[in-house]
C-alpha positions in Angstrom: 0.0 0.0 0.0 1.4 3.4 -0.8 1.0 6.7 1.1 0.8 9.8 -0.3 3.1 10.9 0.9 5.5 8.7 -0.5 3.5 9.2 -3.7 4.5 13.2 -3.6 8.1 12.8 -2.7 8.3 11.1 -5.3 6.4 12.9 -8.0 8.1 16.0 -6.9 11.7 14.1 -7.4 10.8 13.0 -11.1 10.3 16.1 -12.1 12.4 17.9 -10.5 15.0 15.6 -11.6 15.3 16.9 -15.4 15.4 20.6 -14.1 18.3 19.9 -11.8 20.0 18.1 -14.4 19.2 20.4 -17.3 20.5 23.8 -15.0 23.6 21.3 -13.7 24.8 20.3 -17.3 23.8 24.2 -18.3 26.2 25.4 -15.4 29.1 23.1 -16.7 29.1 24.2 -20.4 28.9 27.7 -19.6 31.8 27.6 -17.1 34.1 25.9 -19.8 32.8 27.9 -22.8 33.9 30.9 -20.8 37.1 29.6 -19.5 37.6 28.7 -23.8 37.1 32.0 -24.8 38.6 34.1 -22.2 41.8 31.4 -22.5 41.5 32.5 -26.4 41.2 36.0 -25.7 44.3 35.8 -23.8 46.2 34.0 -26.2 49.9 35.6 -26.0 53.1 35.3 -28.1 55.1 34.4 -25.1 58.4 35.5 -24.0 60.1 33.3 -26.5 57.5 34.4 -29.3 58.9 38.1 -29.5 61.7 37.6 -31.8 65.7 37.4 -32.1 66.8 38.5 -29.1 63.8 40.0 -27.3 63.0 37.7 -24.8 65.5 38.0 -22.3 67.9 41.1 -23.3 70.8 41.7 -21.2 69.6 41.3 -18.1 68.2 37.2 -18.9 
């Protein structure tokens, strides 16, 4: 025999469920879309990308 309660936990789980996973899975892509494009944005030449000489002058 089931009580309703039981029956509401659980209808209130199931769909519940999809939301949670839908904003979960939404949180993750955004997070590494972002940390993608600002890592893109941020692309620099390096210190040994500057050219003959530049990268450590007389002081490296």
């Amino acid at each position: 025999m089931s009580s309703p309660n039981l029956s509401f936990v659980l209808a209130v789980t199931l769909s519940g469920l999809p939301i949670f996973l839908f904003m979960a899975l939404n949180a993750l892509i955004a997070v590494y879309a972002e940390r993608k494009i600002s890592a893109f944005m941020q692309d620099r030449l390096g210190p040994m990308g500057q050219g003959v000489g530049l990268h450590a002058g007389k002081w490296g």
